[in-house]
C-alpha positions as CSV (number, residue, x, y, z in Angstrom):
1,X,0.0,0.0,0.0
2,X,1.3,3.4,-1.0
3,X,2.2,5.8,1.5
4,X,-0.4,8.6,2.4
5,X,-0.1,12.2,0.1
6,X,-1.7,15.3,1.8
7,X,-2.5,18.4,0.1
8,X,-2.8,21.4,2.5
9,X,-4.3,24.2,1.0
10,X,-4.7,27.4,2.9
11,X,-6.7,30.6,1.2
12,X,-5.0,33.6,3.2
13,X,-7.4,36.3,2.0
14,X,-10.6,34.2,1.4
15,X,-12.9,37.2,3.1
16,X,-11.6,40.2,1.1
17,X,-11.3,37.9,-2.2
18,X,-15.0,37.2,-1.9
19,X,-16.1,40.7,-1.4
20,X,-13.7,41.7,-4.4
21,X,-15.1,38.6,-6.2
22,X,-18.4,39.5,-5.8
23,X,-18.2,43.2,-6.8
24,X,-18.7,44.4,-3.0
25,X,-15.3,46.4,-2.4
26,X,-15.3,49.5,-3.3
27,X,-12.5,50.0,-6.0
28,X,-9.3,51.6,-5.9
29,X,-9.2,51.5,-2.3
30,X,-7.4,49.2,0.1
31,X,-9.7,46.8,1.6
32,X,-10.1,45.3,5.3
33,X,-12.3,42.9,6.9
34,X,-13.0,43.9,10.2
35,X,-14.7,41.9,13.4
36,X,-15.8,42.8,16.8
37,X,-13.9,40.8,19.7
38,X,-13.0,41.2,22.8
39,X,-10.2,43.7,22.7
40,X,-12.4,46.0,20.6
41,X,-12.9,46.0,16.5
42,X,-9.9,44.4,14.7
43,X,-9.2,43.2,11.5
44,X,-10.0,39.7,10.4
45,X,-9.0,40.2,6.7
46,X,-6.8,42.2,4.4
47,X,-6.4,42.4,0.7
48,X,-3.2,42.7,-1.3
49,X,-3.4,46.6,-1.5
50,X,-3.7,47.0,2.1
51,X,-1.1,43.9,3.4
52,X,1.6,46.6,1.0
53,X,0.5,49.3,2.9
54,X,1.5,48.1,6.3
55,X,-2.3,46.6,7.7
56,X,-1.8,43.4,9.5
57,X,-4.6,40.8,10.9
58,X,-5.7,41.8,14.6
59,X,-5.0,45.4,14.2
60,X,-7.3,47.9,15.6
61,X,-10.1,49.3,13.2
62,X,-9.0,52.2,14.8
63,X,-5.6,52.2,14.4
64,X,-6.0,51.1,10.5
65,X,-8.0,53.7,10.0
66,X,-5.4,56.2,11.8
67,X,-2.7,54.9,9.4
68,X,-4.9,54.8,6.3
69,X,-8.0,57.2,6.1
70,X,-8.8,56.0,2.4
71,X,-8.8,52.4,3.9
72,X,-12.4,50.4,3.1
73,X,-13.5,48.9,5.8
74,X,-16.5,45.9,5.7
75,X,-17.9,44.2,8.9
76,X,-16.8,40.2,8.5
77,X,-19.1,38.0,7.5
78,X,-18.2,34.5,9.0
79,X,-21.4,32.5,7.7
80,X,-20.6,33.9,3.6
81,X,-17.0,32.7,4.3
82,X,-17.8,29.3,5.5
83,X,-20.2,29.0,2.3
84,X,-17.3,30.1,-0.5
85,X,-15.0,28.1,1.6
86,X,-17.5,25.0,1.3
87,X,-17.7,26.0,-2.1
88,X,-14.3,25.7,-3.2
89,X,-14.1,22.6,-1.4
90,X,-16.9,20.8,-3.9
91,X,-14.7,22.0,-6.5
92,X,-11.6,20.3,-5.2
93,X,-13.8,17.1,-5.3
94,X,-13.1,16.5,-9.0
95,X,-9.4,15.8,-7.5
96,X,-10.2,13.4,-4.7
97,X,-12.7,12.0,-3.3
98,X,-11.7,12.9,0.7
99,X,-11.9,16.9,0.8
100,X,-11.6,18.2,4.5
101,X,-12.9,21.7,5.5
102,X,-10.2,23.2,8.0
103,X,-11.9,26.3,8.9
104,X,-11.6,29.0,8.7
105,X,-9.5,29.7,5.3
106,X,-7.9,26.0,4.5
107,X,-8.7,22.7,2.9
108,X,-6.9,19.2,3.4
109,X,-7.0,16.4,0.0
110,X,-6.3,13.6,0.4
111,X,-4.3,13.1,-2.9
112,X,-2.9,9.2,-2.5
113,X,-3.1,7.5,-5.5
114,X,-4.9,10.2,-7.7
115,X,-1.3,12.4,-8.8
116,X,-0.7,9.6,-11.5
117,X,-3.7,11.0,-13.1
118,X,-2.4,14.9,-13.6
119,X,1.5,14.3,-14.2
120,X,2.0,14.1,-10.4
121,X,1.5,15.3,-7.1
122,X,3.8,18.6,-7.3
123,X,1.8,18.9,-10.7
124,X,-1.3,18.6,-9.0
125,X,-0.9,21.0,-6.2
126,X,0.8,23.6,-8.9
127,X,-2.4,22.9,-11.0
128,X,-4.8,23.5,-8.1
129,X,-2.5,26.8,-6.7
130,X,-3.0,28.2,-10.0
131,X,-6.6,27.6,-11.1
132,X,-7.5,29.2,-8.0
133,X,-5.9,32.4,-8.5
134,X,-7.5,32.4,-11.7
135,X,-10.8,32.4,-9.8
136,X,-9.6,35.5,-8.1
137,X,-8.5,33.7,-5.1
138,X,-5.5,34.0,-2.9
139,X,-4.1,30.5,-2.8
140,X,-1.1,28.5,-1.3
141,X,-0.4,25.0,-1.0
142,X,2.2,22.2,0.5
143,X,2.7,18.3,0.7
144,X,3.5,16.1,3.3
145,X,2.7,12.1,4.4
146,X,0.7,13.5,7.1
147,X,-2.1,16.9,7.6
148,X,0.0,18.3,9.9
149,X,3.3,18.5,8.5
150,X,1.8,19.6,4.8
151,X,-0.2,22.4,6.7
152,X,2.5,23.5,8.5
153,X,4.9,23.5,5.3
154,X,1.5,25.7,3.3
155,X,1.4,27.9,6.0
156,X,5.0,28.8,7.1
157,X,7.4,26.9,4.6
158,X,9.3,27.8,1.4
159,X,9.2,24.5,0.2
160,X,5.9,23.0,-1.1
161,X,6.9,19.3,-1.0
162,X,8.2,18.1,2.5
163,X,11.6,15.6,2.5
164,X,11.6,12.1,3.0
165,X,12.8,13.2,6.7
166,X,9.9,15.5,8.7
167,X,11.9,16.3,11.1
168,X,14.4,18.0,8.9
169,X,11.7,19.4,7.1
170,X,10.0,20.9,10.5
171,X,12.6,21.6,12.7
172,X,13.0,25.2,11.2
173,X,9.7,26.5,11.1
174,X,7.9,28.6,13.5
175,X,6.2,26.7,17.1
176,X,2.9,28.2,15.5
177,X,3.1,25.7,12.5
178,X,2.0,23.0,15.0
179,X,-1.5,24.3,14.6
180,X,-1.7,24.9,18.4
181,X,-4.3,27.1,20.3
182,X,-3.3,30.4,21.8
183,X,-2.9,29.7,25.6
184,X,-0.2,26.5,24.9
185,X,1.7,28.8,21.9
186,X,1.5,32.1,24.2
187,X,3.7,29.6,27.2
188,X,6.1,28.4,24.9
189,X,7.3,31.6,23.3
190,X,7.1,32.4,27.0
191,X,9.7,29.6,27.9
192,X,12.3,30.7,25.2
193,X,11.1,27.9,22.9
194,X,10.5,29.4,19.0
195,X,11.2,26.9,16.6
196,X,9.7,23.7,16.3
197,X,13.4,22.4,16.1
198,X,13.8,23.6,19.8
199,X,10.7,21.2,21.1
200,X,12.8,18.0,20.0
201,X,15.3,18.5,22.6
202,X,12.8,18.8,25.4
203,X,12.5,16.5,28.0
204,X,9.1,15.0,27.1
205,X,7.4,14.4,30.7
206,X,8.7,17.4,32.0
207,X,7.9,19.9,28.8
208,X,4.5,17.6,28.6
209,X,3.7,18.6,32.5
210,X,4.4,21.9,32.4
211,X,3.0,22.9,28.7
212,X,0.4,20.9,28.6
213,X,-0.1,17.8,26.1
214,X,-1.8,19.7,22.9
215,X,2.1,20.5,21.6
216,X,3.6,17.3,22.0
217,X,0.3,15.8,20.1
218,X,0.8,18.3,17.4
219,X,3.9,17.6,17.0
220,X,4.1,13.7,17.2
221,X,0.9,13.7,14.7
222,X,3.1,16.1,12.1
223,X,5.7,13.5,12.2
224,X,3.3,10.8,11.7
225,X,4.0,8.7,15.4
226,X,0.3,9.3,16.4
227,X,-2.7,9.1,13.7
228,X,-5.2,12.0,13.0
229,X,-8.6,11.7,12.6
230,X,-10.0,14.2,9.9
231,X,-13.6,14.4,8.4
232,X,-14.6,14.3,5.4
233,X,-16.7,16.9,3.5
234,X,-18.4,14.2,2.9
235,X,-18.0,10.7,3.9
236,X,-15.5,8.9,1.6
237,X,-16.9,6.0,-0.6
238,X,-15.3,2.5,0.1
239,X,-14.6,2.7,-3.9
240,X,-14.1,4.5,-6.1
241,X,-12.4,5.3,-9.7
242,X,-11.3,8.8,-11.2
243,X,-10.7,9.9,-14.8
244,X,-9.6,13.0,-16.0
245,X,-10.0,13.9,-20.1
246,X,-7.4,15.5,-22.0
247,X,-9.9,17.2,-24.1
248,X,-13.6,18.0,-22.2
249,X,-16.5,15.7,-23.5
250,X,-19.7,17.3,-24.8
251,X,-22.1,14.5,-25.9
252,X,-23.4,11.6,-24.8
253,X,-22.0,8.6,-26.0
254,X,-18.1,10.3,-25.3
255,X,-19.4,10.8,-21.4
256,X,-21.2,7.0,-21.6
257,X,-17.7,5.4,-23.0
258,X,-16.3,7.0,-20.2
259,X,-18.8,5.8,-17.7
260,X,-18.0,2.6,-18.9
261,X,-14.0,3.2,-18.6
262,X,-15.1,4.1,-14.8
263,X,-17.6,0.9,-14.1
264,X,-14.6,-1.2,-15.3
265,X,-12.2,0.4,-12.9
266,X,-14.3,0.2,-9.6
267,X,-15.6,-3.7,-10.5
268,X,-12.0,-4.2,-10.6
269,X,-11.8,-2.9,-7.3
270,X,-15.2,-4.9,-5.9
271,X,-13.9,-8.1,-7.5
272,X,-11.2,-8.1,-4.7
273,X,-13.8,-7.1,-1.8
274,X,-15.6,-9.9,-3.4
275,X,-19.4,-7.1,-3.5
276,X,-21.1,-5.8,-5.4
277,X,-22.8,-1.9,-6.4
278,X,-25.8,-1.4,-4.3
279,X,-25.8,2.8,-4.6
280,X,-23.5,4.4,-7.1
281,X,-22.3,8.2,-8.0
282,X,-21.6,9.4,-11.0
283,X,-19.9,12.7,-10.4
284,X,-19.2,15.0,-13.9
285,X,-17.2,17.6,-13.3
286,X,-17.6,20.5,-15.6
287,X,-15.1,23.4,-17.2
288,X,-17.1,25.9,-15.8
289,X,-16.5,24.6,-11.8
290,X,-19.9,22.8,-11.9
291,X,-20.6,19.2,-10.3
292,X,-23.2,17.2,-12.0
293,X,-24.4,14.2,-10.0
294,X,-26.3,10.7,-11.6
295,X,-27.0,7.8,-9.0
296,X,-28.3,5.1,-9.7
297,X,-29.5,2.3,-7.2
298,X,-30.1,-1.6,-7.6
299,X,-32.2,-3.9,-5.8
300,X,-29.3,-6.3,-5.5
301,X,-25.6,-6.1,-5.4
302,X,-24.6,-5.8,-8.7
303,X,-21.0,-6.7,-10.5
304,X,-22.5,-6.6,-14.3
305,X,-20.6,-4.1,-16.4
306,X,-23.5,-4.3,-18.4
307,X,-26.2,-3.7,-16.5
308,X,-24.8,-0.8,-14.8
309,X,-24.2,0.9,-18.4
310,X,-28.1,0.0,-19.0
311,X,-28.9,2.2,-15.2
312,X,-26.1,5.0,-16.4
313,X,-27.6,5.2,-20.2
314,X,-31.8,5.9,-18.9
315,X,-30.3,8.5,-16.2
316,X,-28.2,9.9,-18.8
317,X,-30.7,10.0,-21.5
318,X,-33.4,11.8,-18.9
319,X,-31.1,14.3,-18.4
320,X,-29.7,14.9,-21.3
321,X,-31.1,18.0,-22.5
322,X,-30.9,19.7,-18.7
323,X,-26.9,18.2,-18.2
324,X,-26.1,22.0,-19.8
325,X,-22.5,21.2,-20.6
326,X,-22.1,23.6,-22.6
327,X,-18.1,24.1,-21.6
328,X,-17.5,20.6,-21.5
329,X,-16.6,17.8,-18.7
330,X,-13.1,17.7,-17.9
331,X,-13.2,14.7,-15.2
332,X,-15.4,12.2,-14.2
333,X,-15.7,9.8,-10.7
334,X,-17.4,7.2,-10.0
335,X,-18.0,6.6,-6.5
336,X,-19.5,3.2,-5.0
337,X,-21.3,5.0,-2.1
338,X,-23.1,1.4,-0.6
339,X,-21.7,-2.3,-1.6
340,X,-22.8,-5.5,-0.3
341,X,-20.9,-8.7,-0.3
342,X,-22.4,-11.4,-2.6
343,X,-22.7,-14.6,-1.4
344,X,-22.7,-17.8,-3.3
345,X,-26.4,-18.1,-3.7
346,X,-26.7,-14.7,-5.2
347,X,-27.7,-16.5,-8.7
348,X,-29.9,-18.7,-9.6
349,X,-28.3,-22.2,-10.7
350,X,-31.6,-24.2,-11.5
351,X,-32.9,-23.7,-14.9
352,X,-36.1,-21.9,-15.2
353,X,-38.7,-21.6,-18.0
354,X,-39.3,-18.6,-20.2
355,X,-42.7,-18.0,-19.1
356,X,-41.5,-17.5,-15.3
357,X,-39.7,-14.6,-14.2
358,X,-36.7,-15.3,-12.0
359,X,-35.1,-13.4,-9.3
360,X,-33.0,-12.1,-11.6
361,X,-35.2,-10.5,-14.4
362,X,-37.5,-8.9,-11.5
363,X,-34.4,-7.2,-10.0
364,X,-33.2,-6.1,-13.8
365,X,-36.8,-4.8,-14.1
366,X,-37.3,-2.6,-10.7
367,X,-33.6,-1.5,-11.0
368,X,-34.7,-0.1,-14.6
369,X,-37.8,1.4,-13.8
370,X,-35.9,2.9,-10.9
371,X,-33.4,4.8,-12.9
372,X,-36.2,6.1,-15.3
373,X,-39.1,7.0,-12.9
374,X,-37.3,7.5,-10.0
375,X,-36.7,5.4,-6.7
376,X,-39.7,6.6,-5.1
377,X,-42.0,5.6,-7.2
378,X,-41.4,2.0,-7.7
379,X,-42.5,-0.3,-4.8
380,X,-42.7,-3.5,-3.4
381,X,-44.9,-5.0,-0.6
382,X,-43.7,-5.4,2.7
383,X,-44.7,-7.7,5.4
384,X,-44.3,-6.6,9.2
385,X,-44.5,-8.8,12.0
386,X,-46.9,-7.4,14.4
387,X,-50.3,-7.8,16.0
388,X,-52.4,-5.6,14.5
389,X,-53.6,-6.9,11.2
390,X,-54.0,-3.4,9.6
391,X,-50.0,-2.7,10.4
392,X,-48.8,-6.3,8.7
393,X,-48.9,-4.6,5.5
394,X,-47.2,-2.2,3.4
395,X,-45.1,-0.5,0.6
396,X,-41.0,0.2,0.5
397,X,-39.1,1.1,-2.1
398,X,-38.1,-1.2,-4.9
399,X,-34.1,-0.9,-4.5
400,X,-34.2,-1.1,-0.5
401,X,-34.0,-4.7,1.1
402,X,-35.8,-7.4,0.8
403,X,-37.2,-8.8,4.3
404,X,-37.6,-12.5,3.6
405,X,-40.4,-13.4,6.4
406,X,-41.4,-17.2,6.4
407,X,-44.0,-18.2,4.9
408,X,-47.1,-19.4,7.3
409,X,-48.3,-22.9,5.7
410,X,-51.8,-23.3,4.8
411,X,-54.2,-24.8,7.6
412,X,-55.1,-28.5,6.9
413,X,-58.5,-28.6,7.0
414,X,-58.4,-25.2,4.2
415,X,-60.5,-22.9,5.7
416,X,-58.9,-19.2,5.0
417,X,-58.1,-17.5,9.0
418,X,-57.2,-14.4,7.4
419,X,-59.4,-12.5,4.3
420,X,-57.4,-11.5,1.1
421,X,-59.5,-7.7,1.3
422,X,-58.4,-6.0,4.7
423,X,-59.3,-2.3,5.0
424,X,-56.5,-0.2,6.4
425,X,-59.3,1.6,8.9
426,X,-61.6,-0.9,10.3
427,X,-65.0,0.2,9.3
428,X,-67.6,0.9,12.9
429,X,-71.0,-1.4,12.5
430,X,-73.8,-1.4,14.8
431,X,-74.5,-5.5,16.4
432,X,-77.0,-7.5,18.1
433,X,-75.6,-10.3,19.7
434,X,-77.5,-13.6,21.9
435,X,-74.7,-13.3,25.1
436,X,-72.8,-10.1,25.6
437,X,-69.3,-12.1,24.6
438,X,-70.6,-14.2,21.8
439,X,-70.4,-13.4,17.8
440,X,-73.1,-10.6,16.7
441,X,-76.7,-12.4,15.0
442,X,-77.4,-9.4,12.7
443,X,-75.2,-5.9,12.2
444,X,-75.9,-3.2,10.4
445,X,-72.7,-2.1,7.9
446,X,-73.1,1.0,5.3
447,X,-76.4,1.3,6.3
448,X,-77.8,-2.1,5.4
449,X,-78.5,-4.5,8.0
450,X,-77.2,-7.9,7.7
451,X,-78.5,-11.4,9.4
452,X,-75.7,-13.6,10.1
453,X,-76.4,-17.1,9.6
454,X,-73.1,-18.9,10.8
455,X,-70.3,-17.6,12.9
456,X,-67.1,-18.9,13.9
457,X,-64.4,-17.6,16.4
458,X,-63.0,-15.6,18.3
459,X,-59.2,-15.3,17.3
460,X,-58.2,-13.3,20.2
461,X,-55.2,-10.6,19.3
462,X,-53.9,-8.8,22.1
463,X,-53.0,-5.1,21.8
464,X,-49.4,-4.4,21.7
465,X,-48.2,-3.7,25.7
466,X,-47.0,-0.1,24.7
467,X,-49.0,1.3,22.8
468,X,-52.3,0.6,24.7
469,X,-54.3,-0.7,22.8
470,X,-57.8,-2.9,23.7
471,X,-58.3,-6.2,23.3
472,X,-59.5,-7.8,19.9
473,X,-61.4,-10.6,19.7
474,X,-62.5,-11.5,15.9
475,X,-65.3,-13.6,14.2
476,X,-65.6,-15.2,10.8
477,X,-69.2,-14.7,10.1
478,X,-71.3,-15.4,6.9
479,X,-74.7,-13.6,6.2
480,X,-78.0,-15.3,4.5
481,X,-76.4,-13.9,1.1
482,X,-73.4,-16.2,1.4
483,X,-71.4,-13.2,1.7
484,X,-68.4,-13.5,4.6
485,X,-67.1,-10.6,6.4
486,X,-64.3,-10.6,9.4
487,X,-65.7,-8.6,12.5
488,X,-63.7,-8.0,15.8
489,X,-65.2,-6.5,19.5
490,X,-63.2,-4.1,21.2
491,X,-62.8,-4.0,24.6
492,X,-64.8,-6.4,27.3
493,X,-68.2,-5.7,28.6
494,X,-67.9,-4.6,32.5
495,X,-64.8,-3.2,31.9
496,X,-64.7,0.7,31.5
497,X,-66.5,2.2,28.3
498,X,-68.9,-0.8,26.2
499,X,-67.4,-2.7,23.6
500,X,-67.5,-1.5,19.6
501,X,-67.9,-3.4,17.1
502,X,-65.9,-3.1,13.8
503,X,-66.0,-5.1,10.0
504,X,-61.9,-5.5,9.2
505,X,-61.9,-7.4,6.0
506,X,-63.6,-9.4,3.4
507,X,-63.5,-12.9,2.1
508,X,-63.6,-13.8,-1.3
């Protein structure tokens, strides 16, 4: 397994680019982002104009001001940051897959085993530095094996690829290159202690004891001795396989021959895991900094080269006239966001006539009319195991899992328990019964009174303990018509409010 490549990437005047981005700053004027905190109104943010002048972060408004009268000043806005930061980072996704947000001006990619595709990883980075300036954006970026070390190297370094040896590569950089909070940095520049180089010397439980354990944690997870636990932008996909074009694609078939180039890729990648696709992304990733998404679900794991093309093509050809393109796609990744193992008995071996659809064919079918009418509106029935007969019943979508319940065998004697017809609200009917617990002799249902001439019963179904519900006691009952109904009481006589009578279902 390849060693890990990070790719810090650390946007110094992200505030001040936006505003000039957006056509807020004033122009021809220096431009400063300003915040209130605790030591009064100081500045979060300068532009290039205003650095050359002299203005530095955490300056007083005041004292900015003094120094520069012309100065344009704008109140920060921390939630408009956050979203161009976030923004950026979906645009670093055509790169990699793992995108961390390190708020508030820096990004982390995780670049292992995706530098091959742009003619390297100092290629990459150079690639990414530059594209971003041309978006109007401040940009610098470093590598390293671990975050750490490549966001101390983007932030304070003159190198943007660190040595084989980290702690040649850190020794000379500034103690704030450890990514440490104010109070532990503020103690060590107190104790004579500058450099990161000047930490390696210390006696560990001593230095540890008296400046805490944040530095020594920075510092061992720069150099790699204690892992880091970053999160994702969004959760990374146990597959996935990346292509980038050397010219951008603008039809169809060019974007479904490189769908096909990706499906090859990740099945490579499943055959190993021994799964299959259960959810998969398509992301297109356009000239213009757009990210166009296709997924596509199946109703069992999937390894078919083919029949994933067949889900791609209907998604692609419903979206074909609003995939707006017009600048081309420039990279594509496929990402396998839910897999499942497939076990031997996945397929069926026995051989089964054409006039019977199989397992197979049914899955093929819901998958299909899945990807061309949406998941939603395909479904399946679904069994529940539960008391209440109205509740044992019911619809999920076609691509979620299949709950295989047993199958109850027929009674012997063949006599039907249970009608085909159940309504999902039990209907209230009016009854005239012989004894107070015994089956009703005539009710009256939709107006129409009914004799009964046979009854059988009850079938007594207890109401589940936490919800509260009453008692049911049930009757199979036939009227003079030969029509047969399923009734149920409700309740016990003597025991709080009277019974009521309800009709539930219908026999054939």
């Amino acid at each position: 397994m390849s060693e890990a490549i990070w790719l810090a990437i650390v946007l110094p005047r992200l505030s001040t680019d936006r505003l000039i981005r957006s056509g807020s700053a004033p122009e021809g004027r220096p431009l400063a982002v300003y915040a209130k905190q605790a030591k009064g109104f100081l500045l979060t943010g300068v532009d290039k104009r205003a650095s050359a002048l002299g203005l530095r972060l955490a300056m007083s408004l005041a004292d900015a001001r003094a120094m520069q009268p012309s100065l344009a000043a704008v109140e920060a806005e921390p939630a408009e940051d956050a979203a161009t930061l976030d923004h950026i980072a979906a645009w670093c996704e055509r790169f990699t897959p793992i995108v961390v947000i390190d708020a508030p001006d820096g990004l982390f990619l995780d670049i292992t085993g995706c530098g091959h595709l742009f003619g390297g990883e100092l290629a990459l980075c150079d690639m990414i530095v530059t594209r971003l300036q041309a978006q109007g954006f401040a940009a610098r970026a470093a590598l390293a094996p671990t975050p750490g070390a490549a966001w101390a190297l983007a932030r304070y370094g003159r190198a943007r690829e660190a040595s084989p040896d980290l702690v040649q590569t850190l020794a000379p950089l500034p103690i704030e290159a450890l990514r440490l909070e104010e109070a532990p940095a503020s103690l060590l520049r107190r104790l004579g202690l500058k450099t990161i180089g000047q930490l390696f010397s210390a006696p560990r439980s001593a230095f540890t004891a008296r400046a805490g354990e944040q530095a020594m944690l920075r510092l061992d997870q720069a150099l790699g001795r204690t892992p880091e636990a970053l999160s994702p932008r969004r959760p990374a996909p146990p597959v996935f396989a990346l292509r980038r074009f050397l010219e951008p694609l603008f039809s169809v078939e060019t974007i479904l021959i490189a769908t096909q180039a990706l499906c090859e890729d990740a099945v490579q990648r499943l055959d190993v895991r021994g799964a299959g696709v259960r959810r998969a992304c398509l992301h297109l990733f356009g000239v213009d900094g757009r990210d166009r998404t296709l997924e596509i679900g199946v109703s069992r794991p999937e390894r078919d080269i083919k029949n994933l093309m067949r889900l791609f093509r209907e998604k692609l050809d419903r979206v074909a006239e609003n995939l707006n393109a017009e600048f081309g796609i420039e990279a594509a990744r496929l990402d396998v966001v839910q897999l499942e193992r497939i076990g031997s008995a996945t397929r069926t071996l026995a051989t089964i006539e054409e006039t019977q659809a199989s397992t197979e064919k049914i899955a093929s079918i819901v998958d299909v009319l899945s990807a061309r009418l949406g998941p939603k509106r395909v479904l399946r029935p679904k069994l529940a195991e539960t008391h209440q007969p109205e509740k044992a019943g019911g619809w999920q979508a076609g691509l979620g899992a299949v709950d295989v319940l047993e199958i109850e065998r027929p009674p012997r004697d063949g006599v039907m328990r249970r009608p085909f017809t159940v309504f999902t609200q039990p209907q209230a009917i009016e009854t005239l019964a012989s004894v107070p617990d015994g089956p009703p002799i005539r009710f009256r249902w939709r107006r129409v009174l009914r004799e009964v001439a046979r009854a059988e019963g009850p079938e007594r179904i207890s109401g589940e303990w936490l919800g509260g519900a009453l008692t049911r006691d049930y009757y199979r009952v036939e009227d003079k018509e030969g029509r047969r109904y399923w009734l149920y009481r409700e309740g016990f006589y003597g025991e709080g409010e009277a019974p009521r009578w309800f009709v539930h279902g219908l026999f054939a």
